[in-house]
N, C-alpha and C positions, 0 to 999 in steps of 0.2 A: 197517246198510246192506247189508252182504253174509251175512243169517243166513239164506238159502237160497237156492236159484237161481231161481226166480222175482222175487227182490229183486233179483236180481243183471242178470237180464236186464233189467228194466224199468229198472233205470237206467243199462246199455249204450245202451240202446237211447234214452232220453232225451238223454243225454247227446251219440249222437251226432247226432240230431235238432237240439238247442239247439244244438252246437259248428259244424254243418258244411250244415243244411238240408238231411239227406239221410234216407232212410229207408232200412232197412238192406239193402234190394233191389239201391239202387242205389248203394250205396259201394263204393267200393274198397278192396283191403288195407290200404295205406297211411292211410285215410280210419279203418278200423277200428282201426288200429293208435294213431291220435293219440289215437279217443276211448277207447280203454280205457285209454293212458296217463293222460290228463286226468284219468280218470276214478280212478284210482289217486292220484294225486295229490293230489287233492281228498281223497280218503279219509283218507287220511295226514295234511292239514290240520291237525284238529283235536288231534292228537299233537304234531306237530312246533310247536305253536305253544303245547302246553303243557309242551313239554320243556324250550323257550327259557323259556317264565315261571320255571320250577321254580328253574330253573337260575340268575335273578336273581334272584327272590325272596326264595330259599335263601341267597343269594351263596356259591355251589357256586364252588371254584374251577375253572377250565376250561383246557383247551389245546387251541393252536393248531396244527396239523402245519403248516409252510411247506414249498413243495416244487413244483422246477419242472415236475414231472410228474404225475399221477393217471391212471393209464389204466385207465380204468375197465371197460370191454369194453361188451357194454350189459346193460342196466337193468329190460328189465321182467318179465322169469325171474327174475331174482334175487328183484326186489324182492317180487312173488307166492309168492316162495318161504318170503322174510324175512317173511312176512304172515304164512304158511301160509294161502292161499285159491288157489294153482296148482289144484288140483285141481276145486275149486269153481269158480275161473273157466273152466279149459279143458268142465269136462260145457257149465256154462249158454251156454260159447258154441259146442257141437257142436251143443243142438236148437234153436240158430238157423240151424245148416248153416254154423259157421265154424270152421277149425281155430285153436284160439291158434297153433300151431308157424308160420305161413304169417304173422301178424301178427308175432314175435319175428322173424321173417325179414326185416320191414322195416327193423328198427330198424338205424341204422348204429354203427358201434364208435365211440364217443367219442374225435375228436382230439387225444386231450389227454397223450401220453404214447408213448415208445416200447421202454423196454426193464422191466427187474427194479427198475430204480428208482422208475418208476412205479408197476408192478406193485402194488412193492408197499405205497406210498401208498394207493394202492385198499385192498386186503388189509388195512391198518391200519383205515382209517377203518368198515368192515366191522366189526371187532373190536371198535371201541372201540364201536361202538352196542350191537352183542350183549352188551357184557361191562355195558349200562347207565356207561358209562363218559363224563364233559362234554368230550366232544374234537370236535373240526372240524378242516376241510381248507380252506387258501388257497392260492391259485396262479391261472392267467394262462386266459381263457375265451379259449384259439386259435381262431381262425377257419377256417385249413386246416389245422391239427395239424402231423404232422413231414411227411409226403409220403404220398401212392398210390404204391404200386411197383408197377409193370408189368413184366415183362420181355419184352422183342422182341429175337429174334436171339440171344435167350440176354443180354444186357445189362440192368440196372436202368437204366431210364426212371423219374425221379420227376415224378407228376404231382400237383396241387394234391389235397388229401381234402377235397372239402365235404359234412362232416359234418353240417355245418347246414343241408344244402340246405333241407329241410322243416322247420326249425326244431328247436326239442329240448324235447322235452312235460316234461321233468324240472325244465326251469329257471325261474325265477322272476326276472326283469329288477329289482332294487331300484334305480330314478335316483334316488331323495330321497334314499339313503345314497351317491352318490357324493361322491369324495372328489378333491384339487388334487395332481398330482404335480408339483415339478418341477424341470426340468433346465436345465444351464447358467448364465449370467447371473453375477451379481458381487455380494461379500458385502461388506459395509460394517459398519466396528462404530461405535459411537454409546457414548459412557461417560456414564452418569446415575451421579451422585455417585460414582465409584470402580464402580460396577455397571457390568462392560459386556455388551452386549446386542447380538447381529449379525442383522442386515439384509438377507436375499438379493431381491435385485432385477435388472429385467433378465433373466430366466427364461423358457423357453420351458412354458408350462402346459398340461400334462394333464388332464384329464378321468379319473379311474377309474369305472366306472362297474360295482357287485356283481350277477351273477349267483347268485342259489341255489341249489344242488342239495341236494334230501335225501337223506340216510344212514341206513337204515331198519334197525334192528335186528331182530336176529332173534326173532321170535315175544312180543316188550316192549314196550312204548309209547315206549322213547325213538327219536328223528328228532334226529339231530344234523345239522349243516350243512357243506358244499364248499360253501365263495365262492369264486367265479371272476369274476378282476377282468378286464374289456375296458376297452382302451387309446380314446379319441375326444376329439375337438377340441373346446377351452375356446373355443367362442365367442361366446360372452356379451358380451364387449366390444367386439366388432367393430361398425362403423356401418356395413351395406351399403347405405347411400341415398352416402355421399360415395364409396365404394373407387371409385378408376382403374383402369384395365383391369392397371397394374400389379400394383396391388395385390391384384387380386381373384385373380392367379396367385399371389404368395403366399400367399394365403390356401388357395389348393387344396394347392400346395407344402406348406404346413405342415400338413392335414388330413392328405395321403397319408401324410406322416412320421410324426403321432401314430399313427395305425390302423396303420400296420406294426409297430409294437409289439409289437400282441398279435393277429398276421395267423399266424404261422409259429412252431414249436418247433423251438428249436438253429438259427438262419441260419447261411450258413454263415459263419465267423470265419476264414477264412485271407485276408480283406483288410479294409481299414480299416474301412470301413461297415458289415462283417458285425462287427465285436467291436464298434464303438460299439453298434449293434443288439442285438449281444447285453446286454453292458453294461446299457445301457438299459431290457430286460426283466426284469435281475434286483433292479433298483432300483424298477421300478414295482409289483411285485406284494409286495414285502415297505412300500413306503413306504405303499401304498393300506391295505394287511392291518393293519399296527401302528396304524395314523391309524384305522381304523374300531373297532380291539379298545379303544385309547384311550378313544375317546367313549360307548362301550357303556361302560365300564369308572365312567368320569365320573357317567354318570345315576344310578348306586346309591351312587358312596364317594365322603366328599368330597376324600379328600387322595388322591397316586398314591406316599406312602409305604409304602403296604402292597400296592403293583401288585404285585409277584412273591408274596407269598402267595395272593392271587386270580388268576393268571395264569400260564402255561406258555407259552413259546414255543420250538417245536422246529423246527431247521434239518434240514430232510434233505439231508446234503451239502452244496457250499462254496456252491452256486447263492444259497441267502438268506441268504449271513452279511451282508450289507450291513444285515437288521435288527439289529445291534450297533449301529454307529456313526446308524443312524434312530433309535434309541430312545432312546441320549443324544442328538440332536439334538432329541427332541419335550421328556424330561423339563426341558434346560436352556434350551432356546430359547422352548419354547411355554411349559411348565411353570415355570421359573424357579429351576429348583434347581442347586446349585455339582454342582461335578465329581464328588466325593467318592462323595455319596450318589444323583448319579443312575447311577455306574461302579455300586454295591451293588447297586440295585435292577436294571440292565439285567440284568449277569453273572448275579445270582443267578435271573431271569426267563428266560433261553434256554440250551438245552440243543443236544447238535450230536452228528448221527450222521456219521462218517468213512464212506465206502464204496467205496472202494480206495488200494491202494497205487502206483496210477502216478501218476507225474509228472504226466504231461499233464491230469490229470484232478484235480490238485489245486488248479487257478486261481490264475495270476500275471498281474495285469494292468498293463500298462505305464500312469505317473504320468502322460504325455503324454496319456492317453485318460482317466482317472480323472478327472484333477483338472480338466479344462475343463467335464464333465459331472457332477460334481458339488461344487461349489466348498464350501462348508459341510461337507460330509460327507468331504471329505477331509481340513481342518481338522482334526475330530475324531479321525480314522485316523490322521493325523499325532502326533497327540498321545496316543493308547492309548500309539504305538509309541515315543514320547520315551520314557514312563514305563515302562514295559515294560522300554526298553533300560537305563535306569537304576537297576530293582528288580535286573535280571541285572549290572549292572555291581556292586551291594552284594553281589551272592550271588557272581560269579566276578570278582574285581577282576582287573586285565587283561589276561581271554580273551577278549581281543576277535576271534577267531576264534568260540567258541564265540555269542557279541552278534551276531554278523555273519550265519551262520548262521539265528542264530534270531528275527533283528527283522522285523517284520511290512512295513516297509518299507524296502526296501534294493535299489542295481543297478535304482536308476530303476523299478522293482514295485511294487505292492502282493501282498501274498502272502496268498491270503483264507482258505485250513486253518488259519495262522500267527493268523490275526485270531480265525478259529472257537475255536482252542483258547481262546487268551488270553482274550475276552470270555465264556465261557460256564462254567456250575459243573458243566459233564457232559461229556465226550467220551467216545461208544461205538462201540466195532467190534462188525460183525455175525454175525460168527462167533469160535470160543476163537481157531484158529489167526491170524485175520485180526487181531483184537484186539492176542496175543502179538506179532505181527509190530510194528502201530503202538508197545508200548508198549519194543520191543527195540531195534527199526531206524528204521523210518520217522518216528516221533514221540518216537525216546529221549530228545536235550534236555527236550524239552517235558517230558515224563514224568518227568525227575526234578526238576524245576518244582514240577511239580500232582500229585505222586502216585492224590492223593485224586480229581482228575476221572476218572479214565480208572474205563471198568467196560463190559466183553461182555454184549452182547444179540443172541444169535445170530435170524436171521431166521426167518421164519415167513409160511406161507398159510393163507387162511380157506378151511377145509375146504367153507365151505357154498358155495361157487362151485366150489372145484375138484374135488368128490367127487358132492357133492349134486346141484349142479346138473349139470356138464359127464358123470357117472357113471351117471346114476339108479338102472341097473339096478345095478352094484356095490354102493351105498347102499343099494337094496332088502335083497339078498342078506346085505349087515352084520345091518341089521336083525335081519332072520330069524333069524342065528346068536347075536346078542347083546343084543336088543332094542335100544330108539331111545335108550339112556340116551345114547351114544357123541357124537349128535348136538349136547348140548350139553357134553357133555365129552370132546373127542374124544383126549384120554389113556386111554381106554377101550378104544380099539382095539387095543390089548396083547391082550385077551381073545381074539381072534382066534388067538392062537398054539393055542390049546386045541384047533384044527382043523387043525395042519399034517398029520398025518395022518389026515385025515380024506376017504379017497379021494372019496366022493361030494360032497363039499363043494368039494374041489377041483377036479372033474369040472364044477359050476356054475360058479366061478372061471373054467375054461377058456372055457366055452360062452361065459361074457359078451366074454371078449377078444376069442375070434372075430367075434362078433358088432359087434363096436365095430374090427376090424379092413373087417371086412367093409363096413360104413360107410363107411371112409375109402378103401378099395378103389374106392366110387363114386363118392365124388369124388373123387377123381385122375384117373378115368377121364372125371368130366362137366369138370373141370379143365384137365387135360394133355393131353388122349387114351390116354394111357399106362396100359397095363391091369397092374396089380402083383397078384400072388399072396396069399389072406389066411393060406395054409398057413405062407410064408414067413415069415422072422425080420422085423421094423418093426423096421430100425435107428433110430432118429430121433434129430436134430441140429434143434434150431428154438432160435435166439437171437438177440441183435443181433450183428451179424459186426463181428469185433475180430481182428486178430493174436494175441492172446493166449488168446483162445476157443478155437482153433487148427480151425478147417475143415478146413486144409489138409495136418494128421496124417491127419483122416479120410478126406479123399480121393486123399492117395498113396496109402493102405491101399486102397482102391476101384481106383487102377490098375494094383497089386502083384496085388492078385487079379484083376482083370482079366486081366492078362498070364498068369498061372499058369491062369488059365478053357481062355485061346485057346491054349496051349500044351497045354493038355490038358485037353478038352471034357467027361471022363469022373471028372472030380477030382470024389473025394468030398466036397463040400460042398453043407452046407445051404443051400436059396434061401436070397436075403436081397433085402430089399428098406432101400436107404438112402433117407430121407426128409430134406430139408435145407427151411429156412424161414430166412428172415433178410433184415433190410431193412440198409445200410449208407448212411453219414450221405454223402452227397451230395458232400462235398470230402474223405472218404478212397478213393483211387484204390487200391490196392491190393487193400480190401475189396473193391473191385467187379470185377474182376481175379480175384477169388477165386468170384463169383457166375455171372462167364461161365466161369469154367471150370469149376464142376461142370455147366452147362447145355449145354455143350462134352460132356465125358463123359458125362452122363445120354443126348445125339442119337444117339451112338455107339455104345456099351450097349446100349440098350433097343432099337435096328436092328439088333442082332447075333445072327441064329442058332445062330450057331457054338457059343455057351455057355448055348443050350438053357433060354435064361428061369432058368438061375441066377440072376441078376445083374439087378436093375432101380435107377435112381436116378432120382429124383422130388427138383425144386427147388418147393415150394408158393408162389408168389407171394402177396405182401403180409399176410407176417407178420401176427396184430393175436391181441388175448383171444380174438376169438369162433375163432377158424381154431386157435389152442392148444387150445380145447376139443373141438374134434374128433378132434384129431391127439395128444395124452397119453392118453386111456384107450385108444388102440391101438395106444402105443409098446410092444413085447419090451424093447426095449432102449435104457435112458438115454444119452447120449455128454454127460458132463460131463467132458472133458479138456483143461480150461485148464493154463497151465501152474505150475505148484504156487507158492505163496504170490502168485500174482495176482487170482485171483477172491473178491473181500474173503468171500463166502457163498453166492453164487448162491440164486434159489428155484425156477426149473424144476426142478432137482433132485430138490426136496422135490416138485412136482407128480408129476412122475412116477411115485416111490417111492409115494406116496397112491392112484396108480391101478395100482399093481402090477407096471410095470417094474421091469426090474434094470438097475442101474449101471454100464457102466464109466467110470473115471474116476481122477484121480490126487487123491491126502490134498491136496486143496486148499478152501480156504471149511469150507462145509458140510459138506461128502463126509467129513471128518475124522468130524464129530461120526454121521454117517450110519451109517459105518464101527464107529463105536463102538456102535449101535446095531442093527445088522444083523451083524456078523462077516463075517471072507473067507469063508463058504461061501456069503454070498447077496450077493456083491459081486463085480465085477473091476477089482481094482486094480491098477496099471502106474506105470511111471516113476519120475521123481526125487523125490527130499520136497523142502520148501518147504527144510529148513537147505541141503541137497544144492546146489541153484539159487541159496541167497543165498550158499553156499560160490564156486561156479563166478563168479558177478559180482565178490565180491572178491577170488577168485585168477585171475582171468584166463586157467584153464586150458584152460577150453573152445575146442576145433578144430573148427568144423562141415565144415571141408574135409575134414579125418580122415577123419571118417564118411561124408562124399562119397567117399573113393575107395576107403574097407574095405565099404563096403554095396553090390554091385551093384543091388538094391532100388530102394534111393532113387537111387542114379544113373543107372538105367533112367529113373525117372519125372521127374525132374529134368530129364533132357537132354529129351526130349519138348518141354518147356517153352521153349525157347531156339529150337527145329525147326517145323517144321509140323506144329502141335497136331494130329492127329487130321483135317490138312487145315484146321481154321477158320482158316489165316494163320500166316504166320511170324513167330515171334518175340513172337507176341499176348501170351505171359506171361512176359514174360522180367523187370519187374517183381518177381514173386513170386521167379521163382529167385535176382534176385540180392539177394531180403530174405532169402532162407535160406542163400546162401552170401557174397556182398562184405560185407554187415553181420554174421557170423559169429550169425547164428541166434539172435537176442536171445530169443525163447522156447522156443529147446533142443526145436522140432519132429522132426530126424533124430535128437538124443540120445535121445529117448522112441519112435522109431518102432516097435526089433527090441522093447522089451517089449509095445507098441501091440499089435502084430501079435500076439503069444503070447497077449495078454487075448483077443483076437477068438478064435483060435484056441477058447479054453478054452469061450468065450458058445458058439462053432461044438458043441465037446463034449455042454456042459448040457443045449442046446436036442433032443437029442436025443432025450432021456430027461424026456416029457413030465410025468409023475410029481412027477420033480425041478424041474422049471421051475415049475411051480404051486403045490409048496413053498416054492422060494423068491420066486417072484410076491409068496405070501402073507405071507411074516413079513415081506417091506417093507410092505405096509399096516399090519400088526400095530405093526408098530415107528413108523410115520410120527406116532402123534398129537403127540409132543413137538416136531414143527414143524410145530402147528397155530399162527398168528398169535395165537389168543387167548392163548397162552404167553407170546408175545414179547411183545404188550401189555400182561398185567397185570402183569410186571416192570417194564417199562419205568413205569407206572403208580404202582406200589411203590417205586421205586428213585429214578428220578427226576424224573418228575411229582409227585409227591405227591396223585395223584386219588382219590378215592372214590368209590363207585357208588351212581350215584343212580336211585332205581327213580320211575317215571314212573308215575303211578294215573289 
């Protein structure tokens, strides 16, 4: 179809004729944009429809990724890329007189995800096509994704993201495979001869309804599948010749309620409606997903005793462990098999990545919300946790502290990590340190339980989005130096070191950064009005804003040197330009508190003479993939500084390092293994280590008032905060001050400041000595390919999928 550009044209150009009645005079970007998607799409057809045969025919074992996020960024770069026909497409549609860049520019960023966890969902499902690998993606086809953030006045305004406004040329509507979710109502058991068998009746019913999206491997014929399940009303049974006016308001009543479903990612859960809500979406996109992998599963085998040798199902994080207690509900309710053997086949069929160590984020859901919403399924959960508590009562007879602890229901909860571990035959953290942590601290009962579950699979990004695509020119420039092998084996990129002195080599290194600085220099300026320096250092800070991410190290540091600017105009330091990006979740106030006061600071700054355009700070509204891919190939300098044993692995990180920034950052997540891989000369490391911080929580030594009144630094910019911020209002953040002084500084931000400052100091030094900086630019590329995704897949693969690759002819 596309073996050369007059094929290629002639059937743009048909396509958009047949699709839209237009001839290509008179369409518009947006118009060009659908039909060269369709028109891809179509392409890919006849792969993807033989990659699923292969795949049953075979009877290829396959797995499932569940996962409430996939942010996928968009699609039709990539997927031109994953083709290799970008080249070919962008000539044939230049001598029609159309830029492809202008048509990619339509495509909106997929709502469907908002931090590293999505990320890097995406990033997975990428790999596992390239590596020829039977894996797919389920999770929830959001309507308006997590939010648009706007900022006015310096504040986050979240507005709805209709991503779908123009539809989405990727997806594929399957109604004949929807499927009956449902919630509520009452279980009844009925005993046929000593057999009993329960009854849920009484039920409010769902609609699931599968979207497809294809997963286009790079440069192979496999097309694996993202099903994206949309929540709508089962109303098939309804008589609208008899509804009363009453009735016909519930019937809307009950439409609005299903479609809010799968309307929003994260509602918000700080009051009752938001966690039923939530609730409720994490039970429909694993109940829809196991109920369709089922019935596919059926057509080719006829018993489901040998499900888990044919079948993977992986949890990313606690979000879908609710398919444990759904898939002994399908094997013994639908299916009709005893406890014994349907507990074997569930455990030994789903596997469970952990991806952090907080609390909050390990999901405890109160019995009062559970069990009205899902009566049957908490039966089951009920009974994991009898048995459970009674295998632990034979192994520790009575520590019942230790049972207490560790039972999955307990203190009126459900505890669903508690549920993840016990139901699954895998638990992995995604970094060593992160892993270490689970199996020392946070998961130690458990782990001397299950020894054999637990196993590290540090994280990983697919280079061909974040180098290839988002880089070109740097990718070019590889090339050249080491030919294209790297691209499909991107542990190749080692060979890179062969050039650290290699001044001319280096000298092209530079040229490119500028040039991709220079880039993001225009848009800031077409963005903010704010004209930034591309001479200067690119601090950049872009992630989901957390207290533990810690912003607000960065930006004392911003008003410490601030202060020392205005104090003295003539201080030898380097420009620096700080770049910040982050969306914060809607009902955490503090984070947003943290968003208006760099916005606060950057008004103030950047109107300031006095320090001579040293000093600019730039907040980028509305975070997403596509605004990351601008803003990493122009970062100088990484800011990974969570605070040590929090950040289970992070993967900006690793983006960063891949496009040649340098780090600073504390041995936390990833940065450990980073660390190990780059040395202190091409790293800056600060602060406390992860034992240091788990030390401080159990001896309680830590004073953050100490360092309030031995640091005039932080007590300068502290008291600001309580005052009239820079004029925006008194007392506007007083909030933050007193998270870092009446709660005594729970992520040790003032403990880590004076080393903070000294790393900045040191980047201040480097940067100097341009030589050196391109040095060490280069060996983090060089070093970056063993957190390329395809790493962390074909372990995970190996290890605990048991997949093999299946090549697509």
């Amino acid at each position: 179809m596309f073996s050369s550009k007059e094929s290629f044209k002639r059937a743009f150009i048909d396509k958009l004729e047949s699709m839209l009645g237009k001839p290509v005079e008179e369409a518009s970007d947006i118009d060009k944009y659908k039909a060269l998607g369709a028109m891809i799409r179509e392409y890919i057809n006849k792969n993807w429809i033989a990659t699923n045969t292969r795949y049953v025919e075979n009877q290829e074992k396959q797995m499932y990724y569940f996962s409430m996020e996939f942010l996928l960024g968009k699609l039709l770069e990539s997927n031109l890329i994953n083709l290799g026909v970008r080249d070919l497409c962008e000539e044939s549609l230049c001598e029609l007189g159309i830029e492809l860049s202008r048509l990619e520019a339509q495509e909106p960023d997929a709502g469907l995800g908002n931090g590293g966890l999505g990320r890097l969902a995406a990033c997975f499902l990428d790999s596992l096509a390239s590596l020829s690998l039977p894996g797919h993606g389920c999770g929830i086809r959001y309507k308006y994704g997590l939010f648009e953030q706007k900022i006015v006045d310096g504040y986050q305004v979240e507005l709805p993201e209709y991503w779908l406004k123009e539809g989405n040329v990727w997806e594929i509507r399957r109604s004949d495979l929807a499927v009956e979710v449902r919630f509520g109502g009452e279980v009844r058991f009925e005993d046929h001869g000593g057999h009993w068998t329960f009854v849920h009746e009484k039920y409010e019913s769902v609609l699931a309804v599968p979207y497809d999206v294809p997963v286009i491997g790079y440069r192979n014929k496999t097309v694996n599948t993202l099903r994206l399940w949309s929540a709508e009303p089962n109303i098939r049974d309804f008589d609208f010749q008899t509804l009363n006016s009453r009735d016909y308001h519930k019937v809307l009543d009950y439409k609005r309620s299903v479609e809010s479903i799968s309307e929003f990612l994260y509602p918000d859960d700080s009051f009752y409606e938001g966690k039923v809500l939530r609730l409720k979406q994490q039970y429909f996109f694993v109940s829809a997903g196991l109920q369709s992998i089922v019935r596919s599963y059926k057509k080719t085998q006829q018993s489901l005793r040998n499900f888990h040798h044919k079948v993977a199902i992986h949890i990313n994080d606690t979000h879908p462990v609710l398919a444990i207690p759904e898939l002994m509900r399908i094997l013994m309710d639908e299916e009709g098999m005893g406890w014994e053997e349907a507990w074997h086949i569930t455990v030994n069929t789903i596997s469970y990545t952990n991806h952090t160590t907080l609390s909050e984020a390990l999901e405890k859901w109160s019995i009062d919300i559970f069990q009205p919403l899902f009566p049957r399924i908490y039966m089951i959960v009920h009974e994991i946790n009898e048995r459970f508590c009674h295998a632990l009562w034979e192994k520790y007879p009575g520590d019942w502290k230790r049972i207490h602890q560790m039972a999955i229901v307990a203190d009126g909860q459900v505890k669903m990590a508690h549920l993840a571990v016990v139901g699954s035959h895998s638990v992995n953290g995604v970094a060593k340190i992160h892993t270490d942590i689970l199996k020392q601290r946070e998961m130690k009962h458990f782990y001397e339980v299950y020894p054999y579950k637990f196993n590290n699979k540090t994280n990983g990004i697919t280079h061909r989005r974040w180098l290839i695509k988002a880089n070109p020119a740097l990718a070019g420039l590889i090339t050249e130096a080491i030919g294209d092998k790297w691209v499909t084996d991107p542990s190749r990129l080692i060979e890179l070191r062969g050039f650290a002195d290699d001044a001319a080599f280096k000298q092209q290194l530079y040229a490119i950064k500028q040039q991709n600085k220079a880039r993001l220099a225009d848009l800031v300026r077409e963005k903010t009005g704010t004209e930034i320096d591309p001479q200067s250092i690119f601090d950049v800070q872009v992630k989901r804003l957390h207290a533990y991410k810690r912003q607000i190290l960065n930006v004392i540091h911003i008003m410490d040197l601030y202060d020392r600017l205005r104090a003295n105009p003539d201080l030898a330091v380097m420009p620096r330009t700080f770049i910040f990006g982050a969306k914060a979740a809607p009902g955490y106030q503090l984070a947003k508190s943290v968003i208006k006061l760099i916005n606060t600071l950057a008004d103030v700054i950047n109107r300031d003479p006095v320090i001579q355009n040293k000093l600019k700070v730039v907040f980028l509204e509305n975070y997403r993939v596509s605004l990351a891919e601008k803003i990493i190939p122009a970062a100088d300098v990484s800011e990974q500084i969570s605070t040590a044993s929090k950040e289970a692995s992070g993967t900006g990180n690793m983006k960063f390092m891949m496009n040649g920034a340098v780090t600073i950052g504390t041995l936390d997540g990833a940065n450990v293994e980073m660390h190990e891989e780059v040395g202190d000369d091409n790293m800056f490391l600060f602060g406390l280590t992860a034992d240091e911080v788990i030390a401080y929580y159990t001896n309680g030594k830590y004073r953050a008032k100490d360092i309030y009144h031995r640091d005039i630094r932080i007590r300068g910019a502290l008291q600001k905060f309580t005052g009239d911020f820079f004029g925006a209002g008194y007392g506007l953040f007083n909030d933050i001050y007193y998270s870092l002084l009446s709660t005594n500084d729970e992520f040790f931000v003032l403990k880590d400041f004076a080393s903070y400052v000294q790393a900045q100091q040191r980047i201040d030094a480097a940067f100097r000595d341009r030589e050196c900086w391109s040095k060490m630019s280069l060996i983090n590329i060089a070093q970056s390919g063993v957190f390329s995704s395809d790493r962390t897949i074909a372990e995970y693969a190996d290890d605990i999928w048991e997949l093999d690759p299946v090549k697509i002819e």
